[in-house]
C-alpha positions in Angstrom: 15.2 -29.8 -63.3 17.4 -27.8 -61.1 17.9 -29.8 -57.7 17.5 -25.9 -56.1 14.4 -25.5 -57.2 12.4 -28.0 -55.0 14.4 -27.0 -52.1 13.3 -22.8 -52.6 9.6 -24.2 -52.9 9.8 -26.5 -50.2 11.4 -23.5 -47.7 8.2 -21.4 -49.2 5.8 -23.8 -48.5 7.2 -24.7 -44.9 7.0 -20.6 -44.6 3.4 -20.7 -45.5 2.3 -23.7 -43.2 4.0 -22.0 -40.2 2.4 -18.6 -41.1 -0.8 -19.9 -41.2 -0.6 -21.4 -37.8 0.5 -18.3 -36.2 -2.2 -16.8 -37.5 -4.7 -20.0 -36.2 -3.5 -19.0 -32.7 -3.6 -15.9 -32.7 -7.3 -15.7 -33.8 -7.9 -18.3 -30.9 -6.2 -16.3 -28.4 -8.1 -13.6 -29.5 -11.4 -15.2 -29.1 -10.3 -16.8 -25.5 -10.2 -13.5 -24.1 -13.4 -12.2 -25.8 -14.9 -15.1 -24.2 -13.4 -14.5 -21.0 -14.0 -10.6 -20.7 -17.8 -11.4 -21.8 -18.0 -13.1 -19.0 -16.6 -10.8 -16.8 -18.8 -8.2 -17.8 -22.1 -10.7 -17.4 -20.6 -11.3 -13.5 -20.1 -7.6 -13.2 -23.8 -7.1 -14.5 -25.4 -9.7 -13.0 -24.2 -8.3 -9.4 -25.0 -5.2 -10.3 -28.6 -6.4 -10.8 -28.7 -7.8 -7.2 -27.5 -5.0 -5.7 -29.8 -3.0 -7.7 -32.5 -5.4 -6.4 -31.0 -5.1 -2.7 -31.8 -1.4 -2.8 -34.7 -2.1 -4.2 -36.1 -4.1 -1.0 -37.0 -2.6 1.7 -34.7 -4.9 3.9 -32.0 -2.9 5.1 -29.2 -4.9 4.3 -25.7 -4.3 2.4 -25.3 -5.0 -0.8 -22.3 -7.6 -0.2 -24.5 -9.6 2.1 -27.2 -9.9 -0.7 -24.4 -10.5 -3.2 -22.5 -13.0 -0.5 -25.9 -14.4 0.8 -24.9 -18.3 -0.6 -21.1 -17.6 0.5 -19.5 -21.1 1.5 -23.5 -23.0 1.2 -24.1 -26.7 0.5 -25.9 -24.7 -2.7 -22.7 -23.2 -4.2 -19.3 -24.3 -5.4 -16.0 -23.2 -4.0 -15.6 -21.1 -7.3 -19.3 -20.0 -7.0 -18.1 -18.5 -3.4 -14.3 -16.5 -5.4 -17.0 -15.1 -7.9 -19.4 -14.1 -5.4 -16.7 -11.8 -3.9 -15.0 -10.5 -6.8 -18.6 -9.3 -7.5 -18.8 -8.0 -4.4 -15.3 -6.1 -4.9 -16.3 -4.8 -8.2 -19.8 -3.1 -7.3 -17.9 -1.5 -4.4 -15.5 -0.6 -6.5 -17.8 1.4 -8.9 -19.6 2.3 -5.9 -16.7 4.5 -4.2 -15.8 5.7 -7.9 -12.0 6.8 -6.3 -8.5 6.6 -7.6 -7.8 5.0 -3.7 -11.3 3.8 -2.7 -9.4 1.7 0.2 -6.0 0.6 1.2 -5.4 -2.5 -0.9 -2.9 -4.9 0.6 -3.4 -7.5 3.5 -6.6 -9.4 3.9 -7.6 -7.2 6.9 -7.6 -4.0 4.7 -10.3 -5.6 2.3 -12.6 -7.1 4.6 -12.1 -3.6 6.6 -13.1 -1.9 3.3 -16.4 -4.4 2.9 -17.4 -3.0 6.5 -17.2 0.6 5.7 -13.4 1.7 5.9 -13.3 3.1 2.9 -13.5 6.2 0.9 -17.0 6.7 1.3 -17.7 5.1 5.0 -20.6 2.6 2.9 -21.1 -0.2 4.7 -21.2 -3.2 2.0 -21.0 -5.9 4.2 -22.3 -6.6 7.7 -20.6 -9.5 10.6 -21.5 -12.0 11.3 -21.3 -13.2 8.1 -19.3 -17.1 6.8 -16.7 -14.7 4.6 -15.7 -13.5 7.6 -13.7 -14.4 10.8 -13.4 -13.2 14.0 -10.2 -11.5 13.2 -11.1 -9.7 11.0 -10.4 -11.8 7.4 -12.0 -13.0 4.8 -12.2 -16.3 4.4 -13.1 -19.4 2.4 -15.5 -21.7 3.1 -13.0 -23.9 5.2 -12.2 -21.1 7.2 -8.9 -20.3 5.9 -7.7 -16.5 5.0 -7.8 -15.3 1.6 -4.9 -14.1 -0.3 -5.8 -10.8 -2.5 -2.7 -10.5 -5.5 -3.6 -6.3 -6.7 -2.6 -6.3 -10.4 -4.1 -3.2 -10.8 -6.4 -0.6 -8.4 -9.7 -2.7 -10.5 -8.0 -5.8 -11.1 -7.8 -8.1 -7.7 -7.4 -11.8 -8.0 -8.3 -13.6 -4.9 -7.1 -16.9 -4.4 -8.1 -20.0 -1.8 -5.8 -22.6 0.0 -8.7 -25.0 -0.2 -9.5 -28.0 1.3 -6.2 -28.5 2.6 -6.1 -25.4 4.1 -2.6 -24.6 3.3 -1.8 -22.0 0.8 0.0 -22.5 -2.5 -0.5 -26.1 -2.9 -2.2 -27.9 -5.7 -5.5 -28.0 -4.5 -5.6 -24.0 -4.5 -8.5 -22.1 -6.6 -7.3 -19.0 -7.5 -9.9 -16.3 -8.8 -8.8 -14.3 -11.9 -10.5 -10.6 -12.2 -10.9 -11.5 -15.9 -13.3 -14.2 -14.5 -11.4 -17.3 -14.8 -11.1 -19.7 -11.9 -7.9 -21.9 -11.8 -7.3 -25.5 -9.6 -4.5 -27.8 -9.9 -2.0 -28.1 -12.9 -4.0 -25.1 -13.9 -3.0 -23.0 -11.0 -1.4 -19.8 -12.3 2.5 -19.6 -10.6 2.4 -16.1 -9.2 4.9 -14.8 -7.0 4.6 -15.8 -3.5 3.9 -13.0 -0.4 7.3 -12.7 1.6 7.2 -13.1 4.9 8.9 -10.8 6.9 11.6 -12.6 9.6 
């Protein structure tokens, strides 16, 4: 036998193995984000629901404070609390049905949009409430701003500093519009806000 032989099948198999574990992970990718955007849209519904219900009642309140009414409770989780207000976001969102509902930048221009400056002057959210401060910001539940990164006009991640109040550390829970919610090594390594000097 031909010692070039073994080597041109051993190059096609090699080939074959490495094609068929590109195409493994692709196929997982692929199913990763169905997961994730199923979720997404079950968040999206569900808050859609309570606001629905909100409407429903013949309470006068905002739908962000029915959406928000567990915001930063011994009942919910941290993440529980980033969900809660991308929900919140999202039903305003499709509330306002605008190109530029609000000004999306600093923290003050989406709490200001929750409280009726925006496009439509609806009030979605009323104060006092625990997402907000007296300054005007939303906040987590240990009373620390929130940081809003605008991927798109309907894709805002919000992220937390914490427990250890300080921002960008690796105890962070950053809120994916998707729907994921990372912490620690999992933190995504976005681009930090400059501060101006």
């Amino acid at each position: 036998m031909h010692p070039a032989k073994p080597m041109k099948w051993r190059r096609i198999l090699g080939i074959l193995v490495l094609l068929t574990s590109a195409l493994l992970l692709v196929f997982w990718l692929q199913s990763r984000l169905s997961e994730q955007k199923a979720r997404h849209q079950q968040d999206i519904a569900q808050a859609m629901t309570q606001a629905a219900r909100s409407r429903g009642k013949a309470s006068s309140r905002p739908p962000g404070n029915e959406i928000l009414e567990n915001y930063a409770s011994s009942t919910s989780r941290p993440e529980d609390d980033l969900s809660a207000l991308a929900n919140t976001f999202a039903n305003l969102l499709l509330l306002l049905k605008s190109d530029r509902p609000f000004r999306m930048g600093a923290n003050e221009e989406f709490a200001a949009a929750l409280l009726g400056k925006n496009a439509a002057g609806e009030v979605f959210l009323t104060a006092p409430h625990p997402a907000l401060n007296d300054q005007g910001q939303l906040i987590d539940r240990w009373g620390t701003p929130l940081f809003f990164h605008v991927r798109e006009s309907t894709r805002i991640d919000i992220r937390s500093a914490g427990p250890d109040r300080k921002m960008w550390t690796t105890d962070d829970l950053h809120r994916l519009q998707e729907g994921g919610t990372h912490h620690g090594p999992d933190l995504p390594q976005e681009p930090r806000p400059t501060v101006p000097r």
